[in-house]
N, C-alpha and C positions, 0 to 999 in steps of 0.2 A: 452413615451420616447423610441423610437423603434432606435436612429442616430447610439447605438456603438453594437445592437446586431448582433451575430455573423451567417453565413449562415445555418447554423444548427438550431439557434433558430430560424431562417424563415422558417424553416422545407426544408431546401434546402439538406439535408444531402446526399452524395450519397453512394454506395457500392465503388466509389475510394473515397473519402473522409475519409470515414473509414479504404481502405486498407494502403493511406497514412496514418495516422496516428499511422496505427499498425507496417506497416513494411514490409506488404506480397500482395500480389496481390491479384484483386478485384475476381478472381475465386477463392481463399481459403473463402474471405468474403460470397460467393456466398453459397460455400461449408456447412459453418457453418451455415446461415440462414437459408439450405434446410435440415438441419440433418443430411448432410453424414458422417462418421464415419472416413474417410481416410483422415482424420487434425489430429495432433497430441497435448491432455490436454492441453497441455501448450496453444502452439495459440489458441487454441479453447479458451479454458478462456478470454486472452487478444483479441480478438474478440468479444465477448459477453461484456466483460467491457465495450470496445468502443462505441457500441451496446445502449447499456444501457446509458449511456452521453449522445450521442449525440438523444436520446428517437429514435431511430428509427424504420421504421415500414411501410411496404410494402403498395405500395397505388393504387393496380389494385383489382380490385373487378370483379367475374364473373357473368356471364347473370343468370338469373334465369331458372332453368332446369339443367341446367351443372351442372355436377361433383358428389359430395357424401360426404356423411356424416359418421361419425366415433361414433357407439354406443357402451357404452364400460360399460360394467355389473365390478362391485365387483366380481360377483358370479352368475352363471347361480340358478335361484330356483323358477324349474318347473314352474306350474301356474303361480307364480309371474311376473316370468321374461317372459312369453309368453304376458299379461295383457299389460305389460311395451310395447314389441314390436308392437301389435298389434295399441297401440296408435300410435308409432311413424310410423306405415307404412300408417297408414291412412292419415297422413298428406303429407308424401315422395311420395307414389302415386301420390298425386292430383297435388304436383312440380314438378315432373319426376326426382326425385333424388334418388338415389341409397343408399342403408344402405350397411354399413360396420359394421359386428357384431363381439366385441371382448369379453372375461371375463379375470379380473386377478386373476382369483382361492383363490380368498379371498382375496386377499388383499385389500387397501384402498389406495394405490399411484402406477401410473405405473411408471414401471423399463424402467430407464431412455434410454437403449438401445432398448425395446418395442417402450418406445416414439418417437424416434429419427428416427425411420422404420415409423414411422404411418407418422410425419412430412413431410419425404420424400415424400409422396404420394400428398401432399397440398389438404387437402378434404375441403370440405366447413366452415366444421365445426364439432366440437365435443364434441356429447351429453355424460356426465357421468352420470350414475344413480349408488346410493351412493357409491361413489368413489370421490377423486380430485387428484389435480395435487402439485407439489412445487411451491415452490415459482419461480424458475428456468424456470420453464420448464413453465408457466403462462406467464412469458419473452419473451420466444422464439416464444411461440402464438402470444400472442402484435406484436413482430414483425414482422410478417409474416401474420399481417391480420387476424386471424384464429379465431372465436369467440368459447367461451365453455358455455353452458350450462347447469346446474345440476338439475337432476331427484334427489332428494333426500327424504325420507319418513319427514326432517325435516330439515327445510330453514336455520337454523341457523347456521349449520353446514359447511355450504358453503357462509359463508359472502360476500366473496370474489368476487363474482361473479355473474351476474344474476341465479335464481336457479327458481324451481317451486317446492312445497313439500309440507303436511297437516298439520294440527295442531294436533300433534299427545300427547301433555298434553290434550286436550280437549275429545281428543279419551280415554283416560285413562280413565277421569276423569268420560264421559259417562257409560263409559263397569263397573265400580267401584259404580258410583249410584245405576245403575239396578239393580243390586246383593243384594247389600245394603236394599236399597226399599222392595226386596222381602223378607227382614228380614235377610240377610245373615249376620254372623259375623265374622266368621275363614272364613276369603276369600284367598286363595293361588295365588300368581303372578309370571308365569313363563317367566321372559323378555329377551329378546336377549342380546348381547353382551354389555359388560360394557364400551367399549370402544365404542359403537354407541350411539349421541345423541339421535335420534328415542327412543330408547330401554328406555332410562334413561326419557325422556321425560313421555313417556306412564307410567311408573313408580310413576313418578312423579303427575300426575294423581289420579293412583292409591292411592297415600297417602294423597292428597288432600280431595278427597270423605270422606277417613277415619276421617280427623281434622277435616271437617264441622259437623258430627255428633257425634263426642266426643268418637269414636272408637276405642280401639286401636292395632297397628299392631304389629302382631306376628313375629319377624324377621328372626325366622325359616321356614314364609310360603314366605319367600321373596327368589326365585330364580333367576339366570339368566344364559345363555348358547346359543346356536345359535336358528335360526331361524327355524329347520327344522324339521321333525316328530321325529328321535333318538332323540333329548332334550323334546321332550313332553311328550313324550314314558317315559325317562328314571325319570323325576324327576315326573313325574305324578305316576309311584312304589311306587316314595320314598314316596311321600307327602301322598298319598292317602292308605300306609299301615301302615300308624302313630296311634297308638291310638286313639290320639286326634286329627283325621284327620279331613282337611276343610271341611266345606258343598261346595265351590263353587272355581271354581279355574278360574282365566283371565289367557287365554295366550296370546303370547306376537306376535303370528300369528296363521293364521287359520289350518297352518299346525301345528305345536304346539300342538294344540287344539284336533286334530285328534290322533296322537300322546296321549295324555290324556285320548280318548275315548276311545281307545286301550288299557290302561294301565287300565281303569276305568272298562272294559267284564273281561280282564282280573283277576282282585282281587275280580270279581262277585257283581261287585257294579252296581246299576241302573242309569243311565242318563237322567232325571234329577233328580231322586225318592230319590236317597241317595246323590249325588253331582252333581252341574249345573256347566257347561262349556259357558266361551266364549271366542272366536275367536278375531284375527282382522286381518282386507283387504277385506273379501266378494269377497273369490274367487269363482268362479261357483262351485267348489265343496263342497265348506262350505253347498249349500242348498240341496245338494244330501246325506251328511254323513247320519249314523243314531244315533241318532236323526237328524234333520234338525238342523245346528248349529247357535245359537246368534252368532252374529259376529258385530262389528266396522267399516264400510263401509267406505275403504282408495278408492277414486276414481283414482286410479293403470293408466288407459286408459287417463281419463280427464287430469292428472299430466302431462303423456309423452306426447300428443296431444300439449297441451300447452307449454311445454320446446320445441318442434320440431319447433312450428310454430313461437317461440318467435327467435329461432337458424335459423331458415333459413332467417325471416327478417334482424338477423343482418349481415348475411353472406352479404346479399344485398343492404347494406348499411342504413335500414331502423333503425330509434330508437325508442327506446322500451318506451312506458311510463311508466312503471315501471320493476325494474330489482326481484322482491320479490314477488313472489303468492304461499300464501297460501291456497289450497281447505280445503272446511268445512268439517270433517268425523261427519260422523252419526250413530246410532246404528241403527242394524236390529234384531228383534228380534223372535226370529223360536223357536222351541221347546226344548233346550239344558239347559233352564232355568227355576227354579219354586222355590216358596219356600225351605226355610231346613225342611229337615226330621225332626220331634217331637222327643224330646229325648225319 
């Protein structure tokens, strides 16, 4: 029964269409679509409402090669985030498209005036790695054609949208056996932020290992703080000048981990001899530390390779057969692990 819908729901919507209906001319419409700033809240709103009614949404697509992409970090971190780039430029190269590299200095949503400058520029598209967007501002992409992306250490976290990210409980859950296996029982877990799936994932893991073997966890050896060496450093003191300190401690990255190995020369403890460390991500320098570090191998390269190549198909009108990939992480195991010391 298609006799009484209306031209809009024939997707006939135009930029006057909409400015009649709001009341202003089809250059403020134009305005607000591109993200210019010199419309004032109010219209802007009542434009975006209209917007949204009548589902509208830009329907020119460019050539393949043209324009650029918008890669936008949480947080620049080191290794990590080089891993991260080097996949997506391997893909950008071989399309002739240009990265644009952004960080929001920690945070996990861009400020909606950041966004509103990136929009203006109309890139192809834009990759986050762990980062999203509002609900809002997911709208204004829709409309303007714009597809996103997400690099994220863990898919779930980004429902919303196509994502590529690891199974990072299975990562936990691996780095947790090993330990285990080699007889460890005071296992210490130092995890990123509480407010990152990733972190609470790998966690989760971790306590899993523990209920299959009838183990149980100490909630004093349970930490969590950022991702970076100063949290590895700091709570690998605390942990590791306890009395009844761990024999083995997972962290929650491989900077972490170093971090730990630090703290571990420092309180004149041996690695692996008196406590075993491991990592996760399997950055190049996890195999150079010393010891050569255990570490939980997040394919970092593989993830961003795949969200690029999956982003620029959609840029170019191509669909995805699936919007969800998760790579497998694997342990590596170097010398940062060994049984516990004998009492």
């Amino acid at each position: 029964m298609t006799g009484n819908r209306s031209p809009a729901a024939l997707g006939a919507t135009t930029l006057a269409t909409i400015a009649q209906e709001v009341g202003v001319s089809s250059a403020t419409v134009s305005k607000v679509l591109n993200g210019r700033s010199d419309v004032a809240a109010a219209t802007r709103a009542r434009v975006e409402a209209s917007l949204e009614r009548h589902h509208y949404r830009r329907r020119t697509r460019r050539a393949a090669g043209d324009g650029q992409i918008d890669l936008v970090f949480h947080e620049f971190g080191s290794d990590w985030a080089m891993e991260i780039i080097r996949g997506v430029e391997a893909i950008t190269t071989a399309g002739r498209v240009n990265v644009v590299l952004s960080q929001l200095d920690g945070a996990h949503r861009p400020p909606q005036p950041w966004f509103d400058a990136m929009l203006a520029r109309r890139p192809l598209g834009m990759l986050l790695v762990m980062c999203n967007l509002t609900d809002q501002q997911r709208r204004q992409l829709r409309r303007q054609a714009i597809p996103v992306v997400v690099v994220d250490t863990d898919s779930a976290s980004a429902a919303s949208g196509p994502t590529v990210g690891s199974n990072n409980w299975n990562g936990g859950l691996l780095a947790t056996r090993h330990l285990l296996d080699l007889g460890h029982r005071r296992i210490a877990i130092i995890s990123g932020p509480q407010d990152v799936l990733c972190a609470r994932a790998r966690t989760a893991g971790y306590r899993c290992a523990h209920e299959e073997l009838g183990v149980p966890v100490d909630p004093d050896l349970v930490r969590s703080g950022t991702f970076h060496l100063d949290a590895g450093y700091t709570h690998g003191i605390e942990l590791l000048s306890r009395p009844d300190r761990p024999t083995a401690v997972f962290a929650g990255s491989d900077l972490q981990a170093l971090g730990v190995l630090r703290a571990a020369r420092q309180l004149g403890l041996d690695v692996p001899g008196d406590v075993s460390v491991v990592g996760y991500d399997n950055l190049p320098v996890s195999a150079w530390s010393g010891p050569a570090l255990t570490t939980v191998n997040q394919p970092l390269r593989d993830m961003a390779g795949t969200a690029t190549q999956m982003l620029l198909d959609l840029a170019h009108g191509v669909a995805l057969p699936t919007s969800r990939i998760d790579l497998v992480a694997e342990l590596v195991i170097r010398e940062s692990t060994a049984p516990p010391p004998r009492p």
